[in-house]
C-alpha positions as CSV (number, residue, x, y, z in Angstrom):
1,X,-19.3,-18.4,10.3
2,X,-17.8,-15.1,10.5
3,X,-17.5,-12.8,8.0
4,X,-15.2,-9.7,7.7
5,X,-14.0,-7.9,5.0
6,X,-10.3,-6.2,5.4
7,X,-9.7,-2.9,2.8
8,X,-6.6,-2.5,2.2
9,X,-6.1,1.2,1.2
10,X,-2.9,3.1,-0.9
11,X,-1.6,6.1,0.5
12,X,-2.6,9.2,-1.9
13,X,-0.2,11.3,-3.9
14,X,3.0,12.3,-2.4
15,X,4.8,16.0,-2.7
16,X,8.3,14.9,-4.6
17,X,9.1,17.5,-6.2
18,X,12.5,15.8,-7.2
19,X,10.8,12.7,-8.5
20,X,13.0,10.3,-6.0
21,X,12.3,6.9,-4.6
22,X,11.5,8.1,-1.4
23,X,10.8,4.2,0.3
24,X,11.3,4.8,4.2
25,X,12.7,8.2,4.0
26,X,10.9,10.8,6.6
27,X,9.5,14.2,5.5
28,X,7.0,12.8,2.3
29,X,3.8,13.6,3.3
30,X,0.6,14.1,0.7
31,X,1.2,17.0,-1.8
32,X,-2.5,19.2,-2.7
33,X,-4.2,16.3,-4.5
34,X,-3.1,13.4,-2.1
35,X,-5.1,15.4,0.6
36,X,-7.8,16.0,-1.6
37,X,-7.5,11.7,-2.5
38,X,-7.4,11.1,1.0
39,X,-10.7,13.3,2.1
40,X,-12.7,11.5,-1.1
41,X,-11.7,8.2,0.7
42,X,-13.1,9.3,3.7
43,X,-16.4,10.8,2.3
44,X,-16.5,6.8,0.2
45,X,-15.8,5.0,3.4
46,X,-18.1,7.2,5.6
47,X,-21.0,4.4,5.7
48,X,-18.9,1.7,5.8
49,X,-19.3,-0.8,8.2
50,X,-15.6,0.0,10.0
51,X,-14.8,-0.6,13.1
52,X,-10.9,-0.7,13.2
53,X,-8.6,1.9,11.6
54,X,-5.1,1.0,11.1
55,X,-2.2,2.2,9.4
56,X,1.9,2.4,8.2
57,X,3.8,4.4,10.5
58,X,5.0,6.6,7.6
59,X,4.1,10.3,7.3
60,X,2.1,9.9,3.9
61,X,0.0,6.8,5.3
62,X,-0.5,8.7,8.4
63,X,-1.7,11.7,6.5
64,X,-4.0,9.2,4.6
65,X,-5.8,8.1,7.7
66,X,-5.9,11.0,8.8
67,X,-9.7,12.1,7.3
68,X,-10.9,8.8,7.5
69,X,-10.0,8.9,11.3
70,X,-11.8,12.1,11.8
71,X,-14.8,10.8,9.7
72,X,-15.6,7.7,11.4
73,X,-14.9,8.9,15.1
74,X,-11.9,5.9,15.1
75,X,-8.5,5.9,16.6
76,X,-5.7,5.3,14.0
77,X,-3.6,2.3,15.1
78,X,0.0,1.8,13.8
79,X,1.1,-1.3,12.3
80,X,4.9,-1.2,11.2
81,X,3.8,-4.5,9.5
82,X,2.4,-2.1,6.9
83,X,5.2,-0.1,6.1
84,X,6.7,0.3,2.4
85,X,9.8,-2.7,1.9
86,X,13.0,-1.8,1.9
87,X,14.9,-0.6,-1.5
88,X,18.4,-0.5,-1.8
89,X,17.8,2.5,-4.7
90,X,16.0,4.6,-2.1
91,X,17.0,8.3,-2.2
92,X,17.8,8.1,-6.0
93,X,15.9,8.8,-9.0
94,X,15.5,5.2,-10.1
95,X,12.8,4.6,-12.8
96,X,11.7,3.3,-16.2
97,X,13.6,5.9,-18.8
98,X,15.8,7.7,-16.7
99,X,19.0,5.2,-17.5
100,X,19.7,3.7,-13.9
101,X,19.5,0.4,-15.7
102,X,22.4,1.3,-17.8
103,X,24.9,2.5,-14.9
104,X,27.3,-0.7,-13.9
105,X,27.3,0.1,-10.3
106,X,23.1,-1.2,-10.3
107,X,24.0,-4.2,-12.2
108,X,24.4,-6.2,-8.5
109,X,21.5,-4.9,-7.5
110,X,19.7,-6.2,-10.2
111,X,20.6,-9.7,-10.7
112,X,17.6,-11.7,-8.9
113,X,14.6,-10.0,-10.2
114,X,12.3,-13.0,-8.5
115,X,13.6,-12.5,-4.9
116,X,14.5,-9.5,-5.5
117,X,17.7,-8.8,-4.9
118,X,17.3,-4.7,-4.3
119,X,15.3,-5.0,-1.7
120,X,13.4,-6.8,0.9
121,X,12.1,-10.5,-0.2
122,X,8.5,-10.8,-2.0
123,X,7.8,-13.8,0.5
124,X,8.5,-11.8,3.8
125,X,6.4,-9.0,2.3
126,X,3.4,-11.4,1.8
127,X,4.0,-12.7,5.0
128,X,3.9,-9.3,7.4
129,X,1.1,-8.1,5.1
130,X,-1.0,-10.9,6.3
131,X,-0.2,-11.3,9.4
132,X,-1.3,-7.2,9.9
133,X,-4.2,-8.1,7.6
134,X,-5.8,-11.2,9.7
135,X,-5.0,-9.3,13.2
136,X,-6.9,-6.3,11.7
137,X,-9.8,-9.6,10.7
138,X,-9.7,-10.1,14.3
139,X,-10.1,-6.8,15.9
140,X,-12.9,-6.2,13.5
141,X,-14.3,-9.7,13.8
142,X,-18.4,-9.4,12.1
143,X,-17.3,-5.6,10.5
144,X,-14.9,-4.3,8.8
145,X,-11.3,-3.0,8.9
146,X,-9.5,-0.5,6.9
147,X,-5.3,-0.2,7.1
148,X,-3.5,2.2,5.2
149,X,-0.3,0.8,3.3
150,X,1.9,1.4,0.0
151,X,1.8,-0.2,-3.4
152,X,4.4,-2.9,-3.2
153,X,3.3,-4.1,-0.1
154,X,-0.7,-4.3,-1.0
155,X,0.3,-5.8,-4.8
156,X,2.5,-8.7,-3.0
157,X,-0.4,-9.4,-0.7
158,X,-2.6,-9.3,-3.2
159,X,-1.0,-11.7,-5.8
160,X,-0.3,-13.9,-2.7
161,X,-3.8,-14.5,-1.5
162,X,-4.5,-14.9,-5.6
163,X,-2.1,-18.0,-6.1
164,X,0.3,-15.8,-8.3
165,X,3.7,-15.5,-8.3
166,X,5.2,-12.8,-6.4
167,X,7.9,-11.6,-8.7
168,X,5.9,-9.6,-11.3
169,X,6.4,-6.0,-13.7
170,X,5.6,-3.5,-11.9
171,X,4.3,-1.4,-15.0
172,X,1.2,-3.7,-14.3
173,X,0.6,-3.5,-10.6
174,X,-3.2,-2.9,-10.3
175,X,-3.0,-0.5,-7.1
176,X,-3.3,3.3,-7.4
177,X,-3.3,5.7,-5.7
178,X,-6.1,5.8,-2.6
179,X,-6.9,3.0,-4.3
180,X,-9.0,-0.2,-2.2
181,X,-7.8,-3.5,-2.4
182,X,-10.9,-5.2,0.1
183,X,-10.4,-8.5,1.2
184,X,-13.0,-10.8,2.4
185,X,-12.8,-13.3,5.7
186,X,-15.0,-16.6,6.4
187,X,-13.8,-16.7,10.0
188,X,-9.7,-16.6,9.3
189,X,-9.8,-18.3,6.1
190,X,-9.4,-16.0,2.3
191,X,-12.7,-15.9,0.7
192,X,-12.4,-13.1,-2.4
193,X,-10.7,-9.8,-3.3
194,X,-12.2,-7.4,-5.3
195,X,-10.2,-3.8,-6.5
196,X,-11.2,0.0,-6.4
197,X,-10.8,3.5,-7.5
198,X,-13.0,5.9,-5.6
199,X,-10.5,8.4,-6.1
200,X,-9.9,8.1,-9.7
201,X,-7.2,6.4,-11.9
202,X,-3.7,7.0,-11.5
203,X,-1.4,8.8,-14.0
204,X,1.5,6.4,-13.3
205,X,3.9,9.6,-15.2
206,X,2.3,11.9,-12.5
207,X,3.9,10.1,-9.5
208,X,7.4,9.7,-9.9
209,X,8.9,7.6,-6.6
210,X,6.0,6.0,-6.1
């Protein structure tokens, strides 16, 4: 038997100065503190057994890796498997207190909170997420991999692997930023999670967009 563990690592803080949803949108790379999260991730991961680096093709992921590349003497690979789902609010200021559940013109967008309806479907999250998670298992087959991804994503994976249901409030995702979600393989098959904070706790009112 085989066994692997797979961390699956949160971007760090994003500059967003106008507190939007930023989802797929180019140009959001790590404001002061996310590179300061970022190079504390590499200093944690720095006698890791990793052997595979791998990450979301978008900027703040990138930037993430980034140190951790440069620490471990590994080659970042891209996985658009990782990337942040889709969000029909993207672009907007869309958030807990700022009204946008009050405007009509959301109301359509809101109507399936289990799916959901705004924006890609919980199951095809889980899905890509674990297909990028078990070929990172297998490139790192005996070791470990680390791939770099967004909240959503990791927090769907995470609750699928668990036995939870996907649909969930997402005041009480446990992911924050440069957070480590680290999943362990016998061979292919699930074998235990476990959840860290090498960076510190989040402020979730210090992120807006996130």
């Amino acid at each position: 038997m085989t066994r692997t563990v797979v961390h699956v690592l949160r971007h760090g803080e994003v500059l967003n100065p106008e507190g939007v949803l930023y989802g797929r949108i180019t140009g959001f790379g790590l404001s002061e503190s996310g590179d300061s999260m970022a190079a504390t991730i590499a200093d944690h991961v720095a006698d890791f057994n990793i052997t595979h680096l791998v990450s979301s093709p978008l900027q703040r992921a990138q930037e993430t890796a980034a140190p951790i590349a440069e620490r471990l003497g590994l080659r970042i690979h891209t996985d658009e498997r990782l990337i942040e789902p889709t969000n029909v609010f993207e672009g907007t200021r869309f958030g807990v207190g700022d009204g946008a559940l009050k405007r009509p013109a959301n109301w359509r967008h809101l109507r399936n909170p289990f799916r959901p309806s705004w924006g890609e479907p919980y199951a095809d999250i889980a899905a890509r997420m674990l297909a990028a998670v078990q070929d990172a298992r297998t490139a790192a087959a005996g070791h470990q991999a680390l791939c770099v991804s967004h909240q959503l994503a990791i927090w769907t994976l995470r609750r699928y692997l668990e036995g939870r249901p996907l649909w969930h409030d997402p005041r009480r995702r446990e992911c924050g930023l440069a957070s480590l979600t680290s999943i362990t393989f016998d061979d292919a098959t699930y074998a235990g999670i476990c959840y860290s904070e090498p960076a510190g706790a989040t402020d979730p009112d210090a992120v807006p967009g996130a």
